[in-house]
C-alpha positions in Angstrom: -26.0 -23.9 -5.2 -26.4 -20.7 -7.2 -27.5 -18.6 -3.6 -23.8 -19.9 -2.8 -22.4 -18.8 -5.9 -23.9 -15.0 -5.4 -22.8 -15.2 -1.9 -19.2 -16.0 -3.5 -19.6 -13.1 -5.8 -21.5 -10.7 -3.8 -19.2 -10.7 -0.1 -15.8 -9.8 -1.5 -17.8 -7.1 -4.4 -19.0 -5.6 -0.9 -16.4 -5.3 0.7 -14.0 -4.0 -2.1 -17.0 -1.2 -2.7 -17.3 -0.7 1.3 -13.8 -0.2 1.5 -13.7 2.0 -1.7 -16.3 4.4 -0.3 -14.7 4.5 3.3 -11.0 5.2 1.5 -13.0 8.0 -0.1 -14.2 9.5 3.2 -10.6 9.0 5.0 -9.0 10.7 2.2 -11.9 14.0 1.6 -12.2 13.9 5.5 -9.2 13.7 6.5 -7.4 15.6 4.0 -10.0 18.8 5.4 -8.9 18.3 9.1 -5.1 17.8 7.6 -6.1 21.3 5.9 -7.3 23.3 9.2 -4.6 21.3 11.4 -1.8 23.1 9.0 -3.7 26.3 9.2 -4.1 26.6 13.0 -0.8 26.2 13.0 0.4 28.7 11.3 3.9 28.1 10.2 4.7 24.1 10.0 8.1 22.5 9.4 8.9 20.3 6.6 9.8 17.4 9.2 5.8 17.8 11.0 4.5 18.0 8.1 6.3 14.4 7.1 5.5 12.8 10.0 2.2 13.9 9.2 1.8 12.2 5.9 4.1 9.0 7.4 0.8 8.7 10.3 -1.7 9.1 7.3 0.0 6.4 5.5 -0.2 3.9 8.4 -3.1 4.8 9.5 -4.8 4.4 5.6 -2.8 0.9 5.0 -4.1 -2.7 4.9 -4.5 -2.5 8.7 -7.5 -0.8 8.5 -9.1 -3.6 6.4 -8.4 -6.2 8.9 -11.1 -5.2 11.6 -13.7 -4.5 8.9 -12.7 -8.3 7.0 -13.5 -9.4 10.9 -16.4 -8.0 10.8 -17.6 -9.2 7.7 -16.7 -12.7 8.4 -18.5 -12.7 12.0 -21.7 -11.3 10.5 -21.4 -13.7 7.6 -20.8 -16.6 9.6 -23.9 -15.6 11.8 -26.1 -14.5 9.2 -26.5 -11.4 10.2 -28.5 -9.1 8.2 -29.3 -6.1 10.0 -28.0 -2.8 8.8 -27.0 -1.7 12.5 -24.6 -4.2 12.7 -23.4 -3.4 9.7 -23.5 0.4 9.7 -22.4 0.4 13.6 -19.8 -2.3 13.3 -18.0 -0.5 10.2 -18.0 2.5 12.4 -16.5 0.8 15.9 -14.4 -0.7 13.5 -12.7 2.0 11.9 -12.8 4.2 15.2 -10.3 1.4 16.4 -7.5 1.4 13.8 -5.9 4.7 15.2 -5.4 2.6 18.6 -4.2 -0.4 16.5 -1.8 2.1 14.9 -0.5 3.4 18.2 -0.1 -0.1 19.9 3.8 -0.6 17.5 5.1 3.1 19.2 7.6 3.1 21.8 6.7 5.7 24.5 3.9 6.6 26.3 0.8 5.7 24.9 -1.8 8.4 24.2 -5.3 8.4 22.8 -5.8 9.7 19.4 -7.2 13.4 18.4 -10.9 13.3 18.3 -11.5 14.2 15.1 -9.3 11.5 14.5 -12.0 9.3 15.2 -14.4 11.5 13.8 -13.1 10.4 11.0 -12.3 7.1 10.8 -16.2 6.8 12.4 -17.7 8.2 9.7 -15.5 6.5 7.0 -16.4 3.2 8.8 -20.2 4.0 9.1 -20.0 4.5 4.8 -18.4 1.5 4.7 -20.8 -0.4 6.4 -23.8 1.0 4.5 -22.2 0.2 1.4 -21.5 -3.2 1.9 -25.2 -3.9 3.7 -26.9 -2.4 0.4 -24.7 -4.8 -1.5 -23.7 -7.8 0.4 -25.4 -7.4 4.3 -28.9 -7.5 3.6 -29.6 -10.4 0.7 -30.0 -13.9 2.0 
């Protein structure tokens, strides 16, 4: 009963810290490559750079929680306690929420920027460490 009860507690303290450290990459990340995008540039509009921050905000919202909660519960369920999974599966998890984004557009449909998923790779990889150090490698 009680190695229920600090599965109960430790799981969703794991995943709020995971996701709190791979928020903390997107936005330090992603707010450099935002930086040198604007720069190469040169000159930007006031409507690019709003449909700039409209993508961020879409790409930063819940939707990005839902492959990593996914991942979480398969690896749970399994009892998985290997940090590749976790550090791997954060990652592949991550690197897909700019195609999850993209899939509500009308138009053609084309592949994100790489450091796009350079990015969200990274912020997933965190994310997974973080949660295996607290949650992914206890029994």
């Amino acid at each position: 009963m009680l190695k229920f009860l600090s599965r109960l507690i430790l799981v969703p303290l794991g995943f709020v810290l995971g996701a709190l450290a791979a928020v903390a990459v997107l936005l330090s990340l992603g707010s450099e490559r935002i930086t040198q995008a604007i720069s190469a540039n040169g000159d930007v509009s006031l409507t690019e750079t709003w449909a700039l921050l409209q993508s961020a905000v879409v790409l930063t919202s819940a939707m990005t929680l839902v492959p990593a909660l996914l991942l979480v519960i398969a690896g749970e369920v399994a009892r998985i306690r290997t940090i590749y999974y976790y550090v791997a599966g954060g990652g592949a998890a991550l690197a897909a929420t700019p195609l999850i984004a993209r899939f509500g557009e009308a138009g053609a449909f084309s592949m994100p920027n790489p450091a796009v998923w350079q990015v969200f790779a990274t912020a997933g990889f965190l994310g997974g460490f973080v949660y295996w150090l607290i949650a992914g490698r206890s029994t």
